[in-house]
VEXBAFI-957912 format. One record per residue (C-alpha): residue in three letters; x, y, z. Coordinates in steps of 0.001 Angstrom, whole numbers, plus 500000, padded with zeros to 6 digits. Example, Ala and Ser with C-alpha at 12.3 -4.5 7.8 and 13.67 -1.06 7.14 Angstrom:
BEGIN
- Ala|512300|495500|507800
- Ser|513670|498940|507140
END
This chain:
BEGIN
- Unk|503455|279274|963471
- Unk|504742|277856|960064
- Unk|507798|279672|958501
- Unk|506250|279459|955268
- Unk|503057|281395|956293
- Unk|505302|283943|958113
- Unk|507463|284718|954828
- Unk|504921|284176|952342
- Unk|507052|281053|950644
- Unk|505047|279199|947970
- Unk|508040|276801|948596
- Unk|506403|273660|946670
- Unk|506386|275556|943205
- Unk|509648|276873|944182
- Unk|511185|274055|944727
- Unk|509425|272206|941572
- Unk|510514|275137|938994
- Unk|513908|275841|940592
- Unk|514334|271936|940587
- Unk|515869|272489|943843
- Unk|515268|269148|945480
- Unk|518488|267095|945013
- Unk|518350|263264|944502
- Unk|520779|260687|946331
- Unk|522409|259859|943425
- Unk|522546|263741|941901
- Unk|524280|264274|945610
- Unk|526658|261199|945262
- Unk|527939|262326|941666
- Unk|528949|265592|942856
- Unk|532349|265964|943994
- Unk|533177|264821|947759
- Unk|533996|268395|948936
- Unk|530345|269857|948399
- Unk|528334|270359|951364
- Unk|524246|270577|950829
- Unk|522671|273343|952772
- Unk|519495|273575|950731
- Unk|518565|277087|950230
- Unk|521322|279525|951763
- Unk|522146|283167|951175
- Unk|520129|285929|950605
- Unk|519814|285397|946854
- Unk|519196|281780|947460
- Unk|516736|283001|950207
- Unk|514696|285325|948198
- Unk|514368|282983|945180
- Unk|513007|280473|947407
- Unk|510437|283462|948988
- Unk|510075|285249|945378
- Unk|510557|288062|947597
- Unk|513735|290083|948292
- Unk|515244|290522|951677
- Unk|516584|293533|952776
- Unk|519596|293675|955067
- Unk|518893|294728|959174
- Unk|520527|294867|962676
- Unk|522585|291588|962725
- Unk|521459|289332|965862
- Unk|524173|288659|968647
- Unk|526204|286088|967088
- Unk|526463|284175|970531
- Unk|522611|282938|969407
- Unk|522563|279732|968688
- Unk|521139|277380|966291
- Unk|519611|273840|966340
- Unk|521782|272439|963907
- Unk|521390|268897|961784
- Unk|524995|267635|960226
- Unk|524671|264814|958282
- Unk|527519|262204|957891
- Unk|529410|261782|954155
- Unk|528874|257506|953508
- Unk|528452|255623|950574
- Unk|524569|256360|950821
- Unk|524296|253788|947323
- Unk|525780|250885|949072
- Unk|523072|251352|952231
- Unk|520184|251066|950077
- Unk|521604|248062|948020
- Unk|522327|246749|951288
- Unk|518857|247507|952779
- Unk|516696|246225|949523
- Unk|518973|243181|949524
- Unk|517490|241676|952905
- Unk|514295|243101|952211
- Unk|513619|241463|948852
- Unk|512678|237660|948900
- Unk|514115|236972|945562
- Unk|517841|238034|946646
- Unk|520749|235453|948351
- Unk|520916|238698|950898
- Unk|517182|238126|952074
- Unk|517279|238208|956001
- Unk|520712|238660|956457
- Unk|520489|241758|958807
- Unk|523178|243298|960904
- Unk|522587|245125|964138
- Unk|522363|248710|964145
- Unk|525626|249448|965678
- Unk|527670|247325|963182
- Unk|525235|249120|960379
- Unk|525862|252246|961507
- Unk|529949|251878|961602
- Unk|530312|250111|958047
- Unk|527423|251569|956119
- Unk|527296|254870|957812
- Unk|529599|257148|959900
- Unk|532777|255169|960988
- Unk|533637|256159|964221
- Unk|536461|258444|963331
- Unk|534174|260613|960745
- Unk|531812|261087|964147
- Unk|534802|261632|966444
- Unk|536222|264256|963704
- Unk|533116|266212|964276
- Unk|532498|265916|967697
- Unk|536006|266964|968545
- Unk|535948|269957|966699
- Unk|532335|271024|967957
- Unk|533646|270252|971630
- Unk|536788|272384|970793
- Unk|534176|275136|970648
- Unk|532226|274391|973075
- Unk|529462|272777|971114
- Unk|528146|269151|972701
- Unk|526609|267460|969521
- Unk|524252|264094|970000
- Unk|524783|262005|967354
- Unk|521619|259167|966392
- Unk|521809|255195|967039
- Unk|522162|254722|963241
- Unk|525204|257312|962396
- Unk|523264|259277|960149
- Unk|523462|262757|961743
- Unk|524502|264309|964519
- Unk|522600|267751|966160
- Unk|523880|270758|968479
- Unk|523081|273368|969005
- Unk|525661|275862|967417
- Unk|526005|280050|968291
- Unk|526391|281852|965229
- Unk|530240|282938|965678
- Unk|530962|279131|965595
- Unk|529091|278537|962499
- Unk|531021|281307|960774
- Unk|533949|279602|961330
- Unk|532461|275826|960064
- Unk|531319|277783|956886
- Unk|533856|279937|956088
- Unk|530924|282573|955747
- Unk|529322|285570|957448
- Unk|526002|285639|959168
- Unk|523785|288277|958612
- Unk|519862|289412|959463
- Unk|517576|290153|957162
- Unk|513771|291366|957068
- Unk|511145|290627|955080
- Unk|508144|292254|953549
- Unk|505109|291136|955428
- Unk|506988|289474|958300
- Unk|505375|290977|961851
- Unk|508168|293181|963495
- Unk|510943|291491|965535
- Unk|511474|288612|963248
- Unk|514079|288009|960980
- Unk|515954|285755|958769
- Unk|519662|285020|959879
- Unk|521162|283205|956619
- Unk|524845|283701|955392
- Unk|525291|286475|953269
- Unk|526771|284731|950877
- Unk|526093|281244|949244
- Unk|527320|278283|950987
- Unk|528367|274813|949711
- Unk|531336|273731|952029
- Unk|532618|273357|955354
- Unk|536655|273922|956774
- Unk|538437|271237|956721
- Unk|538466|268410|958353
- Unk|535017|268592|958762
- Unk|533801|268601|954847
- Unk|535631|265068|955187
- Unk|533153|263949|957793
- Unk|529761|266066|956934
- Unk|528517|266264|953004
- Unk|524446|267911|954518
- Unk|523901|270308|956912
- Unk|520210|271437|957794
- Unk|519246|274793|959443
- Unk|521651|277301|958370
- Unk|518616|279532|957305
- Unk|516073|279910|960224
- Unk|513160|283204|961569
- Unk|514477|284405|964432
- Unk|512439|286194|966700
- Unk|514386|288869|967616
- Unk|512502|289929|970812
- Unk|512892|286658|972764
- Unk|516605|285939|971294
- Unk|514995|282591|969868
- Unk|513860|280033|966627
- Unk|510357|280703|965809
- Unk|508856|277253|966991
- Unk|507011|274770|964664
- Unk|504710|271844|965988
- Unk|504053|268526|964636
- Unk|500764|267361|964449
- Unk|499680|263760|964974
- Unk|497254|262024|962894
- Unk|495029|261069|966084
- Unk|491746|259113|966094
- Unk|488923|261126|964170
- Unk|486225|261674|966830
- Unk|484381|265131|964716
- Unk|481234|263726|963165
- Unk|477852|262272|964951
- Unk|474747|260660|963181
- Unk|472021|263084|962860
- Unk|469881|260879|961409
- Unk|468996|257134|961354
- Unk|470460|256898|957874
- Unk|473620|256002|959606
- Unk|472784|252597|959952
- Unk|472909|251993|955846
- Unk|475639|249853|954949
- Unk|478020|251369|952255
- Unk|480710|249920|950091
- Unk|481449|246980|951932
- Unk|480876|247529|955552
- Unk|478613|248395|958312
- Unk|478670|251449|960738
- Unk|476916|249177|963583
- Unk|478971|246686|965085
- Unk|478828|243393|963313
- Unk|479881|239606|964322
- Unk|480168|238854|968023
- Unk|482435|240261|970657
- Unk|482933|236817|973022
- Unk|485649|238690|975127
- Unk|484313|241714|976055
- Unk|483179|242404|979422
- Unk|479783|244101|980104
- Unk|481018|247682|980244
- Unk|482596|247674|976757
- Unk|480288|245371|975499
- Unk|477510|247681|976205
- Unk|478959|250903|974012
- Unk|476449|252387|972135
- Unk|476718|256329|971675
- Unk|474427|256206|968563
- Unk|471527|254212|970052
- Unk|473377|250934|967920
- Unk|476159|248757|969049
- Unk|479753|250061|968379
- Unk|482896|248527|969091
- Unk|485024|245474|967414
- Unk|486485|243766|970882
- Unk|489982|242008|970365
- Unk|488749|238882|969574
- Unk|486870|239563|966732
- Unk|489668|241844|965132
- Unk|491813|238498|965511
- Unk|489406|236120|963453
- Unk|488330|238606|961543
- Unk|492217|238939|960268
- Unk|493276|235908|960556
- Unk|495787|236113|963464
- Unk|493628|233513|965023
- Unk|495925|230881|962971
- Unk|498803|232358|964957
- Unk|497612|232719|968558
- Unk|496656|228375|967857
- Unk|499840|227911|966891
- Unk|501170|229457|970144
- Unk|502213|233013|968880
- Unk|500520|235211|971010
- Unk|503967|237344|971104
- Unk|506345|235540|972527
- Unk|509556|236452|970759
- Unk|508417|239698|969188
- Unk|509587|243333|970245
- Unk|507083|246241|969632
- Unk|508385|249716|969517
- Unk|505401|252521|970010
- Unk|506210|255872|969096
- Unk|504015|258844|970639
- Unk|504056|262150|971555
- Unk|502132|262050|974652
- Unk|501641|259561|977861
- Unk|499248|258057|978942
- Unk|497689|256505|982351
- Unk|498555|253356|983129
- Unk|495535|252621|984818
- Unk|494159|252894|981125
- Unk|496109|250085|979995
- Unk|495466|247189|983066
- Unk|491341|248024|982858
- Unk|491868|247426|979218
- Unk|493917|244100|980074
- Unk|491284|243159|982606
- Unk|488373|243510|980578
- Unk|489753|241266|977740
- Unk|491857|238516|979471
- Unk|494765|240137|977751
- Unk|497651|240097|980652
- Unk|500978|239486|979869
- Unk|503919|241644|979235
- Unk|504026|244704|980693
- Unk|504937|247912|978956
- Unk|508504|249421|979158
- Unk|508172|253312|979157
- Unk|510657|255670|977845
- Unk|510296|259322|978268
- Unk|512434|261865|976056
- Unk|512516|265198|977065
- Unk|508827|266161|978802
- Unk|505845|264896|977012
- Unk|503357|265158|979793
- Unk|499618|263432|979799
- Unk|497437|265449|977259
- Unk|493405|264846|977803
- Unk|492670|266185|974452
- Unk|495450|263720|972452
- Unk|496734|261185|974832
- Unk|493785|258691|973629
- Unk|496318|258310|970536
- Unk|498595|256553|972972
- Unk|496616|254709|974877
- Unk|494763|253456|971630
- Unk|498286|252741|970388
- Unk|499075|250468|973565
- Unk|495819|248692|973603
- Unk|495699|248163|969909
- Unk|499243|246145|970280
- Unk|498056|244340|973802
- Unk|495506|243092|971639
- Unk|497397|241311|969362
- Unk|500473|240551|971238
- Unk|499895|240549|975153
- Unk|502656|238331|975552
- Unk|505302|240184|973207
- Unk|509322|239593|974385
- Unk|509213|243396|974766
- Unk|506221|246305|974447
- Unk|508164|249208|974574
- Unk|506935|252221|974533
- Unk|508323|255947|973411
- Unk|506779|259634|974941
- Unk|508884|261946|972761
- Unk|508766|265236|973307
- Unk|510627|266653|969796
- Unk|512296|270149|970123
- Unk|513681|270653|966570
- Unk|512638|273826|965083
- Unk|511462|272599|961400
- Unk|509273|269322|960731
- Unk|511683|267322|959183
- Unk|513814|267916|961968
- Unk|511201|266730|964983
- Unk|510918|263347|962799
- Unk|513959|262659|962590
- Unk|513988|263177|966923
- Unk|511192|261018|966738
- Unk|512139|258050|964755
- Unk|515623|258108|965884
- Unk|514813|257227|969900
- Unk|513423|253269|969192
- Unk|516380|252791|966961
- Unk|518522|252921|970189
- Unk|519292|249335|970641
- Unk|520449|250468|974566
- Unk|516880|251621|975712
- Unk|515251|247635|973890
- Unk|517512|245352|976176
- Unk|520361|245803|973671
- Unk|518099|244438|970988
- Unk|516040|245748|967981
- Unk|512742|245991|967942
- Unk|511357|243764|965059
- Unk|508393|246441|964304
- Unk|507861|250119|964897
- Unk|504590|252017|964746
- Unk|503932|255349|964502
- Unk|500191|257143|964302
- Unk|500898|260587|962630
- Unk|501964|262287|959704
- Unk|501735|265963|958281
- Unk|500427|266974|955040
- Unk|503678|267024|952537
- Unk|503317|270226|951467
- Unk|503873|271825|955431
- Unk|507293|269669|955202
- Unk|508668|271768|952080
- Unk|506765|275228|952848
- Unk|508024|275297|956305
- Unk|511853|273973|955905
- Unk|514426|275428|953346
- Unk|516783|272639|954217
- Unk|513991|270181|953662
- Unk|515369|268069|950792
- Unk|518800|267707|953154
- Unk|516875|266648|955867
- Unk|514703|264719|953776
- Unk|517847|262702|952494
- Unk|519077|262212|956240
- Unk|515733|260942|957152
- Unk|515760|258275|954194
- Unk|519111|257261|955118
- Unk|517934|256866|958798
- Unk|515146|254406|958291
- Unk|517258|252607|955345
- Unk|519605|251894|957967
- Unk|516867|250498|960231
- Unk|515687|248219|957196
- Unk|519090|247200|956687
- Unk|518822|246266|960155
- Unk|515906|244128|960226
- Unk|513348|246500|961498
- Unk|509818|246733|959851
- Unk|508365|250585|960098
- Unk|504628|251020|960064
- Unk|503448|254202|959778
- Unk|499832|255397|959441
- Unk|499138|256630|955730
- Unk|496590|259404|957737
- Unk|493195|259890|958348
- Unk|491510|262905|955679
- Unk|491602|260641|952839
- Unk|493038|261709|949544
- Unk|493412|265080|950985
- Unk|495889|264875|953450
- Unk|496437|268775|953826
- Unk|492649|268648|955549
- Unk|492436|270901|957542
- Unk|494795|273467|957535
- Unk|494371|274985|961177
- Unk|490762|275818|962370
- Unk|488415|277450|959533
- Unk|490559|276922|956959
- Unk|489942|273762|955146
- Unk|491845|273041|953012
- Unk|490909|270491|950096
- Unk|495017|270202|948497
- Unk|495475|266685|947179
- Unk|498108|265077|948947
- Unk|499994|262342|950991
- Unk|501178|262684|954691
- Unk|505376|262159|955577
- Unk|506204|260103|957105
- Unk|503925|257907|955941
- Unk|505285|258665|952356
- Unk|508509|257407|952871
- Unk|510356|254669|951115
- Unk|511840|252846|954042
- Unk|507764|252308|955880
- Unk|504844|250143|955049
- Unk|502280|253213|954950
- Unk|499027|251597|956212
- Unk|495418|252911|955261
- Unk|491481|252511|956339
- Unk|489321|249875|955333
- Unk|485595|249042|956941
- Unk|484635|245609|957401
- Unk|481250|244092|957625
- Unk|481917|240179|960193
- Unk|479491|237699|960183
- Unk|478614|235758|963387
- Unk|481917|233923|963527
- Unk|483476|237498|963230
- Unk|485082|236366|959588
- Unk|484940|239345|957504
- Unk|481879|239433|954912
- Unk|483060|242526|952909
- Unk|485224|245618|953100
- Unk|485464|248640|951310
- Unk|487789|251193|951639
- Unk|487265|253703|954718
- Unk|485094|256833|953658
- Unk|482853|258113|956551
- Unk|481430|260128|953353
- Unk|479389|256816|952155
- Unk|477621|256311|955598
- Unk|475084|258651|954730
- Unk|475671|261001|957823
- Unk|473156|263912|957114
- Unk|473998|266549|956886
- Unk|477184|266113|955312
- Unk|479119|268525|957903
- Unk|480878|271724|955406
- Unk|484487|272917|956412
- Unk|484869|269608|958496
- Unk|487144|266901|958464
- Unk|485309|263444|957092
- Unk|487403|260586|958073
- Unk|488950|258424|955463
- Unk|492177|255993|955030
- Unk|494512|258364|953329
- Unk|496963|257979|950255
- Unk|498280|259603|947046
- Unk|501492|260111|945036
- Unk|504045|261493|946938
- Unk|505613|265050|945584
- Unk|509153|264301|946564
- Unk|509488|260637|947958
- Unk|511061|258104|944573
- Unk|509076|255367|944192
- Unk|510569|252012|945168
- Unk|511563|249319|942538
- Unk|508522|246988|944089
- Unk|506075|249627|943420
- Unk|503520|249629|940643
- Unk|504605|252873|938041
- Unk|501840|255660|938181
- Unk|501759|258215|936085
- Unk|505551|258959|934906
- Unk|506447|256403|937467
- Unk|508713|258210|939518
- Unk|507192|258986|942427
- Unk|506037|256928|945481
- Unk|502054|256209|945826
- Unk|500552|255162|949245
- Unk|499493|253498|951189
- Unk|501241|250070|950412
- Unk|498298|247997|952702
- Unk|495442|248885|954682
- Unk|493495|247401|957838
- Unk|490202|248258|959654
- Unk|490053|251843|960641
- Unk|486544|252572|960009
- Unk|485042|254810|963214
- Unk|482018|253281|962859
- Unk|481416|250993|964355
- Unk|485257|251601|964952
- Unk|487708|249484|968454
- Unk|486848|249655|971739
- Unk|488564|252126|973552
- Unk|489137|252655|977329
- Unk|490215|255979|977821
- Unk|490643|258364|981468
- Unk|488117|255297|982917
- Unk|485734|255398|980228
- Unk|484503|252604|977185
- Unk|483895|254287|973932
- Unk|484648|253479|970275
- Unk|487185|255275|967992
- Unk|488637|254655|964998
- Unk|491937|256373|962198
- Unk|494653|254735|960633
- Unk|496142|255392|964129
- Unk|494723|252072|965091
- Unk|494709|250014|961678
- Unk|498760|250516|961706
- Unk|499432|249594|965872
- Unk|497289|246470|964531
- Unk|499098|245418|961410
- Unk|502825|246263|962998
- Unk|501806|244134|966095
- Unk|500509|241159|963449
- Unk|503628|241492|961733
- Unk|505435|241131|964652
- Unk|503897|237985|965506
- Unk|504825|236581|961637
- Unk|507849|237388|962453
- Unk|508389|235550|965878
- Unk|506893|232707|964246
- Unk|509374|232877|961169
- Unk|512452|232560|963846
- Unk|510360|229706|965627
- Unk|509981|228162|962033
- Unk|513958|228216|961652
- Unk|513558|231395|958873
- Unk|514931|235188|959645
- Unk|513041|237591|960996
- Unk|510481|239884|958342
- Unk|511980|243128|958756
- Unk|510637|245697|956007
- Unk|507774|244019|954667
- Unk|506597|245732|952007
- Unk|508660|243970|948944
- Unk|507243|240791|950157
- Unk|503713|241805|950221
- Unk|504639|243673|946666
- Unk|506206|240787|945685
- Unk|502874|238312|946412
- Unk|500629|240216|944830
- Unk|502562|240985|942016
- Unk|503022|236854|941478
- Unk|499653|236322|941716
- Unk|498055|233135|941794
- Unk|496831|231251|944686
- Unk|499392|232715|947413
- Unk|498288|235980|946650
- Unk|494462|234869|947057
- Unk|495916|233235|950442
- Unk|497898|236007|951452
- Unk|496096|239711|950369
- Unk|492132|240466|950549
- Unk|491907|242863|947191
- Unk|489381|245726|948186
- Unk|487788|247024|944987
- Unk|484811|248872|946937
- Unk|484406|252766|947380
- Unk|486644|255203|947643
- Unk|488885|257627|949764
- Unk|487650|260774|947953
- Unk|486227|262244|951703
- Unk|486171|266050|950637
- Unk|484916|265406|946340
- Unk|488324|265988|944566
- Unk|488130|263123|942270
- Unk|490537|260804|943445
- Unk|491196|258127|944670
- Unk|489072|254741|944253
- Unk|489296|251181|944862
- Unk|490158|249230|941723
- Unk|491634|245454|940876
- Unk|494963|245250|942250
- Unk|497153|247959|943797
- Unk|495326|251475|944307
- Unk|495752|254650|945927
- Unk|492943|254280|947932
- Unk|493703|251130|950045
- Unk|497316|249683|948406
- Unk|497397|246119|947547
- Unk|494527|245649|950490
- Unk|494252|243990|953510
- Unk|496550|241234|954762
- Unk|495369|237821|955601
- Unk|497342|236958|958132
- Unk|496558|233406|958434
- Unk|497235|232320|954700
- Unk|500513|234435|955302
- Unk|501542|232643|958036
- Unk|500627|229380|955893
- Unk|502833|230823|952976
- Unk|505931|231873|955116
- Unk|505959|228381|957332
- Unk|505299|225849|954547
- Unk|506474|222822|956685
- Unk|504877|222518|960063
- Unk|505516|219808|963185
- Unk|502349|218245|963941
- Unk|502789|220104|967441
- Unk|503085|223663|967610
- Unk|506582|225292|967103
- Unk|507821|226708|970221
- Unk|508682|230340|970394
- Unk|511500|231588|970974
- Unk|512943|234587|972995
- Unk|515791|235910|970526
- Unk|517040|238339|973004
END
């Protein structure tokens, strides 16, 4: 149940007209003693609703409140730090520092976290503060947040709102903390929450993972038409596959592009020769649910693919889901495939609790950051298959742009730190709000968080036609709309690589200006995704085919992963953030970028006819820069080669 739909908060035009969201640097300019609480007291409150709130029964003030506090640092001098080793063109490039030592210089030092902690265990309060500084959370009763805010709590109801929920907000506005801790905390998320009064507890949000699209069938032989660059049919030749995979065919047509061919077909064929088939590289996968294990070694066994096994880490109680674990176990398989023999696979089941969003991303993306739980070593890549439509992030949370700003500084830290974030740029094309529950579609043009963030590579869909050596033929961008499905399903999702302008993420200096130029467009690159003819999937004991930008972005973090254990092997630093280097070969053109970056100027990801967005020359909404050819990239990062094989190296 979204807070947004419960209030009746049109909270994106609110926050546009009230020019509400506050920048970094707006934040950093502002003198040290202001606290951000986004929108805070019942005039505050009502502005944001365009309703008014009328006063009610106060709640008991023992009630507490999941609570986000984020740390006062020099914000400014963590994202010059974190461009500097991302950017090839600066005497910084690959100069990382772990987490820990990021965290303590760039972030919270440890007595700004110890001055909060103390005071929060004075009262009772046990606050968890993340690997990279950034925040802390707790869960706070009212009387003690009284006393941090200098300010009253007090209960208010609201036209429309079903009996027994309320808004607890201060009843006045808000914009610092007691001393000492407005030395130590300069954001603090969910001061204004719905309460249900009835259970003594927050109303609960849910995040909702961009899984493998699975909703449409053929109905017709049509299906078999080629469109904009690829083929629905499986094309090329699947050498590895055993008989049971090989044999896939829902659709009366072969389906299903084995390992192997996903390899040649993207050139990580040049690697695995070389001798990278992982060695050296550490995956981080980031679900929600688990999977079976038994999954995962009939996968290996089918392929020829055994080698590391997976390292599980379970946070809080995700349990196995028969309706969405396939996400996971496409996840696992999709990296196996690319690196079986990785230094480290490990793998994270979170189970997020935070009551907005915002705040269950930044639960998520916070546990593979813990260098303790990855044999007290980064990971060099992290991949994450889902993303909400932005407009749920701002409608639902009226501390979004604070935890917005915490989140940024979370995964700038990371970057800073040498880690490369992949995240999937969705799966409803250029309407990433599609659907909005079930029966109400919803056709709002828009990107997905967290693929919209500056500190990922946002990866979309492409299709791919092979030829018989499985080298790719053509590609388009990924539109299940073009495959001539009849009927065209109505009030149904149609799968398609998504992207767009982001409403509140600032475009990055390496990104081409659209429009006024000042906000982010995604996705940055794009892989195979297309779900026909789609992977191979084994799933609860069963071969199928799937596809979503939930396996296109498992397969270009684990490729990256390998470039990067090869860099090391080659003497360089490790990749990190990669998208100002991809930004950065494209935008120099020439025969590198040729090498390095397959342009895809076919089709479109317009799934549900809004107009926008197609495949042009060069960078587009649609697919980003394009696909990456990871055997000229290889060629471009390690110039000078041995005439034998570099050995890899274990950096742990």
């Amino acid at each position: 149940m979204k807070l947004r739909n419960l209030l009746g908060m049109t909270l994106v035009g609110a926050v546009l007209a009230a020019g509400s969201f506050v920048s970094i640097d707006q934040q950093q300019s502002r003198a040290t003693s202001v606290v951000e609480f986004g929108h805070v007291g019942p005039v505050a409150v009502a502005a944001w609703n365009k309703g008014a709130l009328t006063p009610t029964s106060m709640v008991p003030l023992s009630s507490e409140l999941e609570m986000t506090f984020g740390f006062r640092t020099d914000r400014a001098e963590l994202e010059r730090r974190a461009i500097a080793v991302s950017d090839p063109t600066s005497s910084e490039y690959g100069k990382y520092e772990s987490i820990a030592k990021n965290a303590r210089e760039l972030n919270a030092s440890d007595q700004k976290v110890e001055t909060l902690t103390t005071w929060l265990t004075a009262h009772n309060v046990q606050a968890t503060v993340d690997p990279t500084h950034s925040y802390a959370t707790a869960k706070v009763p009212l009387s003690v947040l009284q006393v941090m805010m200098g300010a009253t709590y007090g209960a208010y109801t609201v036209a429309g709102v079903p009996a027994g929920l309320v808004a607890l907000t201060p009843t006045t506005a808000v914009d610092s903390l007691i001393s000492p801790l407005d030395e130590a905390i300069d954001r603090v998320a969910g001061a204004t929450v719905l309460w249900d009064t009835s259970s003594n507890s927050l109303v609960p949000l849910s995040v909702t993972p961009e899984s493998n699209i699975n909703h449409l069938s053929p109905s017709s032989a049509s299906v078999l038409q080629p469109a904009d660059g690829g083929t629905p049919s499986r094309t090329g030749t699947p050498t590895d596959a055993c008989a049971a995979a090989d044999s896939v065919s829902p659709y009366g047509f072969p389906m299903g592009l084995s390992p192997a061919q996903l390899r040649t077909a993207n050139g990580i064929d040049r690697l695995w020769d070389a001798g990278f088939r992982g060695k050296g590289a550490r995956i981080a996968i980031l679900d929600f649910n688990t999977y079976l294990p038994s999954d995962i070694a009939g996968w290996r066994e089918c392929f020829g693919l055994q080698g590391t096994p997976v390292t599980d880490h379970l946070i809080g109680s995700p349990v196995f889901d028969a309706a969405t674990s396939d996400e996971t176990t496409l996840d696992i398989q999709t990296v196996v495939s690319l690196a079986p023999e990785a230094e480290r696979i490990d793998w994270f089941g979170v189970e997020p609790t935070a009551s907005t969003l915002m705040g269950q991303f930044l639960q998520l993306f916070s546990a593979p950051l813990d260098a303790a739980m990855t044999g007290g070593v980064a990971p060099d890549v992290l991949t994450a298959s889902f993303g909400s439509c932005e407009v749920n992030f701002a409608e639902d949370d009226p501390a979004f742009e604070v935890e917005l700003s915490i989140f940024d500084q979370m995964l700038a830290t990371a970057a800073a730190s040498g880690i490369g974030a992949f995240v999937s740029s969705g799966d409803t094309g250029s309407t990433g709000c599609y659907p909005n529950g079930a029966g109400t579609p919803d056709d709002t043009i828009s990107a997905q968080f967290p693929g919209s963030s500056r500190w990922v590579t946002a990866v979309g869909g492409t299709n791919l036609t092979l030829s018989e050596d499985n080298k790719i033929v053509s590609s388009g961008v990924w539109n299940d709309r073009h495959f001539y499905i009849n009927p065209i399903p109505q009030n149904e999702i149609i799968g398609s690589g998504g992207g767009g302008l982001s409403l509140y993420v600032r475009r990055q200096s390496w990104q081409p200006q659209i429009g006024a130029g000042t906000h982010r467009p995604l996705p940055d690159i794009s892989a195979f995704a297309d779900q026909y003819p789609g992977y191979f999937l084994f799933y609860q004991g069963v071969w199928r085919a799937v596809g979503g930008t939930s396996a296109s972005t498992p397969l270009t973090a684990a490729a990256f992963a390998l470039q990067s254990s090869a860099r090391v092997a080659h003497g360089g630093a490790r990749l990190g953030f990669v998208a100002p280097l991809l930004y950065q070969i494209a935008e120099n053109g020439g025969a590198d970028a040729e090498r390095a970056i397959l342009d895809i100027t076919l089709g479109d990801n317009d799934a549900h006819e809004v107009g926008v967005y197609p495949a042009t020359v060069g960078f587009d909404m649609a697919s980003g820069l394009g696909m990456v050819k990871h055997d000229g990239l290889y060629d471009i990062l390690n110039p000078i080669r041995p005439e034998e094989p570099v050995e890899p190296k274990f950096t742990g």
